[in-house]
PLY file of the C-alpha trace (Angstrom):
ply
format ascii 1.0
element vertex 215
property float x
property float y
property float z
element edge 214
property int vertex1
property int vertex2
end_header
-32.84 15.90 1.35
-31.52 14.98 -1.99
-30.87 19.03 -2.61
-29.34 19.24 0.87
-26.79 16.55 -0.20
-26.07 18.06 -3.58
-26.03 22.05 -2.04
-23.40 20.67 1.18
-21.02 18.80 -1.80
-20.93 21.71 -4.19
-19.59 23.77 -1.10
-16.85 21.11 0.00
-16.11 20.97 -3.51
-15.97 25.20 -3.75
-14.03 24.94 -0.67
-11.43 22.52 -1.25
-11.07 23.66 -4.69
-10.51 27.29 -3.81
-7.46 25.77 -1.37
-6.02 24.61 -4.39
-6.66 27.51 -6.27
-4.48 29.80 -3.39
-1.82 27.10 -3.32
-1.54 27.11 -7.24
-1.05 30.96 -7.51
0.90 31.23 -4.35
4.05 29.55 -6.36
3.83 32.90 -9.13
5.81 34.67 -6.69
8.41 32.75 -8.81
10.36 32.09 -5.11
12.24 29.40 -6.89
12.75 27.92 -2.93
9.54 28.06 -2.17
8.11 24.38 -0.63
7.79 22.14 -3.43
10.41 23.38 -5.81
12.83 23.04 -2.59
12.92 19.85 -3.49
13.42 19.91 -7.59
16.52 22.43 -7.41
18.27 20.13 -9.27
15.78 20.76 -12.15
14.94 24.04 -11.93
18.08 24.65 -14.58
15.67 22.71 -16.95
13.57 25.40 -18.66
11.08 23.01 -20.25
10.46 21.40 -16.92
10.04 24.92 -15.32
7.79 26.26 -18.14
5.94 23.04 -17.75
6.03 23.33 -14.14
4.32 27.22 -14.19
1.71 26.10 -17.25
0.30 23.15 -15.25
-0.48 25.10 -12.33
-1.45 28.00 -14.45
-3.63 26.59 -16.49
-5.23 23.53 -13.76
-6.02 26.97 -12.13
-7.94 27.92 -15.38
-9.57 23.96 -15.83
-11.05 24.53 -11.97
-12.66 28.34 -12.57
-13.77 27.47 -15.72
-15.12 23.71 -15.03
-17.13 24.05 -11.86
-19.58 26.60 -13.41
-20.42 24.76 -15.90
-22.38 22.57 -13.61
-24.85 25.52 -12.28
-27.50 25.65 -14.96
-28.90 28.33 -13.28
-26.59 31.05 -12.88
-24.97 29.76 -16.63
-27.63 28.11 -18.54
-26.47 24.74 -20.50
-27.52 26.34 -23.82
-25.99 30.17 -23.41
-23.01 31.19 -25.44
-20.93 32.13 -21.97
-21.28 28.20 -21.07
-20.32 27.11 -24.70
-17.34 29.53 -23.87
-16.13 28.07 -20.95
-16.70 24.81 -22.13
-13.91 25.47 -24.88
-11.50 26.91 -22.51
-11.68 24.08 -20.06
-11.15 21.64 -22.58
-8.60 23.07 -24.52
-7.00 24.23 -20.99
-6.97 20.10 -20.25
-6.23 18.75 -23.46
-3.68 21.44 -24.81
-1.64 22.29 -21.78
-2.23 20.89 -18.27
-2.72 17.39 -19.83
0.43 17.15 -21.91
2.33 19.18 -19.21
1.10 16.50 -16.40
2.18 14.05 -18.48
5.90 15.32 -19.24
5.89 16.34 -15.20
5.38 12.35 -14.42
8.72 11.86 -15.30
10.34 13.78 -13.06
7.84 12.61 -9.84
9.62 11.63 -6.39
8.68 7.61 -5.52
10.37 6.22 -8.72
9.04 4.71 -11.73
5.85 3.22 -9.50
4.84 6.80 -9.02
5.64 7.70 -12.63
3.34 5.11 -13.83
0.60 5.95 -11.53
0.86 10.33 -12.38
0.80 8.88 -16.22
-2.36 6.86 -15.71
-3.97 10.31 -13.69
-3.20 12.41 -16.41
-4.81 9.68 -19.06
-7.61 9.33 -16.83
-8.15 13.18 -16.89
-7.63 13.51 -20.70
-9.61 10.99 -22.25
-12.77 11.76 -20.31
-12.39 15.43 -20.94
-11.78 14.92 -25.05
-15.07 12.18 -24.51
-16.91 15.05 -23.13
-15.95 17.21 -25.91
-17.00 14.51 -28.39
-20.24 13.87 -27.32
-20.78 17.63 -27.11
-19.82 17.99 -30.89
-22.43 15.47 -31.65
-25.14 16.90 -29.34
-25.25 14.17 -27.12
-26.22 15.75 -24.30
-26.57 13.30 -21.50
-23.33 11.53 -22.42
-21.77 15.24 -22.32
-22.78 15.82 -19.08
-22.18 12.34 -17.82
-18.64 12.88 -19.27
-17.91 16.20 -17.55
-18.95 14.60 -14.35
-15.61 12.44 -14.90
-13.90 15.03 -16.14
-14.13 17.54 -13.15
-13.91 14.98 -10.73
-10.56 14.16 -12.16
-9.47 17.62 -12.76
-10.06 17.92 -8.29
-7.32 14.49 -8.47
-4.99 17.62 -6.88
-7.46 18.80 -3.94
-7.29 14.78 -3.06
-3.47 14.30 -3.40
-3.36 16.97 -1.36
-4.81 15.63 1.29
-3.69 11.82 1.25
-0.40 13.43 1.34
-0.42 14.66 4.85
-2.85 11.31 5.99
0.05 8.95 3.94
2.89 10.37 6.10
1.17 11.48 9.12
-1.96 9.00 10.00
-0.22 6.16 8.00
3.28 7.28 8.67
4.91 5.74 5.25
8.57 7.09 4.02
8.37 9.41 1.67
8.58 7.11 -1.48
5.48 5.25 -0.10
3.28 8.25 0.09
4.01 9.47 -3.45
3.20 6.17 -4.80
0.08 5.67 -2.74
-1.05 9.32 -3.75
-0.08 8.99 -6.99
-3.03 6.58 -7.51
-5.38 6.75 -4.92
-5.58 10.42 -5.52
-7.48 9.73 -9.29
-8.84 6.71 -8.26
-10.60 7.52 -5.39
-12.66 11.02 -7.37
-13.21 8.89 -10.59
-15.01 6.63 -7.77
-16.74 9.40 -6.80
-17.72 10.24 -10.56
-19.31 7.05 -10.27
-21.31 7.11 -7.72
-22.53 10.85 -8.49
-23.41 9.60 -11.98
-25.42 6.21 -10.41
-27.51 9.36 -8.42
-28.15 11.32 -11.30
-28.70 8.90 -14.79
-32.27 7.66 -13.30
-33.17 11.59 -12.81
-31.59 12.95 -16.38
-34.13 10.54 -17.64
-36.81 11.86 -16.19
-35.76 15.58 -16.19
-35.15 18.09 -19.17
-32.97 20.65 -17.46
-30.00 20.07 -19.95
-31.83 21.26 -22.48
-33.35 24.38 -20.63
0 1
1 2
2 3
3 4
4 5
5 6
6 7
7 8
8 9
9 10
10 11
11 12
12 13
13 14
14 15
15 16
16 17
17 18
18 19
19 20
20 21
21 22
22 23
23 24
24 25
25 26
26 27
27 28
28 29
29 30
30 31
31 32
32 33
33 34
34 35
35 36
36 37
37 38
38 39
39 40
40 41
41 42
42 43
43 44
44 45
45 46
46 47
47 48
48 49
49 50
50 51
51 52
52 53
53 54
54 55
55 56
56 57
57 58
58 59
59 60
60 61
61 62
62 63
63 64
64 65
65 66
66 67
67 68
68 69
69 70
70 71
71 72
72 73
73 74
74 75
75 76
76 77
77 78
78 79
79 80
80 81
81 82
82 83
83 84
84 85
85 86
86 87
87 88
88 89
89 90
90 91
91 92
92 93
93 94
94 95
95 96
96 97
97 98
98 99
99 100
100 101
101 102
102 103
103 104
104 105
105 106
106 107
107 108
108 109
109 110
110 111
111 112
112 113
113 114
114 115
115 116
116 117
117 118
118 119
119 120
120 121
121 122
122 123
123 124
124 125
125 126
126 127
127 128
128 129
129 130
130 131
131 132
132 133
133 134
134 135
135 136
136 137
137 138
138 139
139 140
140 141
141 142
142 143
143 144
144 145
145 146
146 147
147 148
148 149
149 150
150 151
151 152
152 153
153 154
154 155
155 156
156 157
157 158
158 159
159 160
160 161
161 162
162 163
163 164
164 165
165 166
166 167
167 168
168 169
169 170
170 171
171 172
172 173
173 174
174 175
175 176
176 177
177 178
178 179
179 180
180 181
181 182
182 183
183 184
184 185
185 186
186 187
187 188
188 189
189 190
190 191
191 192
192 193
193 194
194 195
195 196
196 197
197 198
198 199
199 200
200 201
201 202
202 203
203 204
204 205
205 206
206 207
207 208
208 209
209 210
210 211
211 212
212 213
213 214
């Protein structure tokens, strides 16, 4: 049963994930008119916001392909170069580019300085469990690592959830516009670093009892 549970949310994760994926890429058409940036022409004059703009997706894009693998021991086994590998360009993906993009992007987010405030504390939320991951793999910590990376890819799908309170915000709760970006901009991190939690309640008893992470 447990395995059923864990094999049905690795493929709503895959899913969902690969949605984001398409939408990502589908903006490097570069239509500068195309659905979000409809609504940012008056920035897209700014090069560092567009540059931003294009790395963040580019390179979330990178955090997802690289990130959920990790978790599959047995098609990429913990201790294998190729997972060391991807490990590095996940975090330096997160902590080099989408992070510190995000972060300059939150200024710029529709809904005002509430929504501001709440992309600021998603994109902290995202970095400083990804550069704890990174620490505790540095150190050989193992368990912490992986209990880490949980976080850490749970935060880096924030977008697969903000993508779907969006439409639920305006269409199920029917708030204005403002509203919905506010109420996305934290529920969206909150709600998967929730999720973190409770995945890591499942698994701490069994990573005591198991030694796959060091298979």
């Amino acid at each position: 049963m447990n395995k059923l549970i864990t094999y049905t949310g690795w493929l709503i994760v895959v899913f969902f994930a690969s949605c984001l994926i398409i939408i990502a890429l589908s903006y490097f058409s570069f239509n500068l008119n195309f659905h979000f940036l409809r609504s940012k022409q008056d920035l897209l004059s700014n090069t560092i916001w567009l540059a931003s703009f294009y790395l963040h997706l580019l390179f979330g894009v990178v955090a997802i392909l690289s990130g959920i693998p990790l978790f599959f021991n047995r098609l990429i086994p913990f201790k294998s170069n190729l997972h060391q590998i991807l490990g590095r360009v996940y975090i330096l993906s997160i902590l080099l580019i989408t992070g510190p993009t995000g972060f300059y992007l939150s200024f710029f987010a529709e809904g005002g300085i509430y929504a501001t405030i709440g992309f600021l504390c998603m994109t902290m939320a995202w970095m400083v469990p990804t550069y704890l991951a990174f620490v505790f793999a540095v150190k050989k910590k193992i368990e912490a690592h992986y209990l880490w990376m949980i976080r850490s890819l749970a935060l880096t799908l924030s977008g697969v959830t903000l993508r779907l309170l969006t439409p639920f915000g305006s269409h199920i709760l029917e708030l204005d516009e403002d509203s919905n970006f506010i109420l996305t901009a934290y529920l969206s991190w909150m709600i998967n670093w929730g999720i973190a939690e409770i995945i890591i309640l499942r698994v701490r008893n069994r990573l005591k009892n198991s030694n796959f992470l060091m298979e």
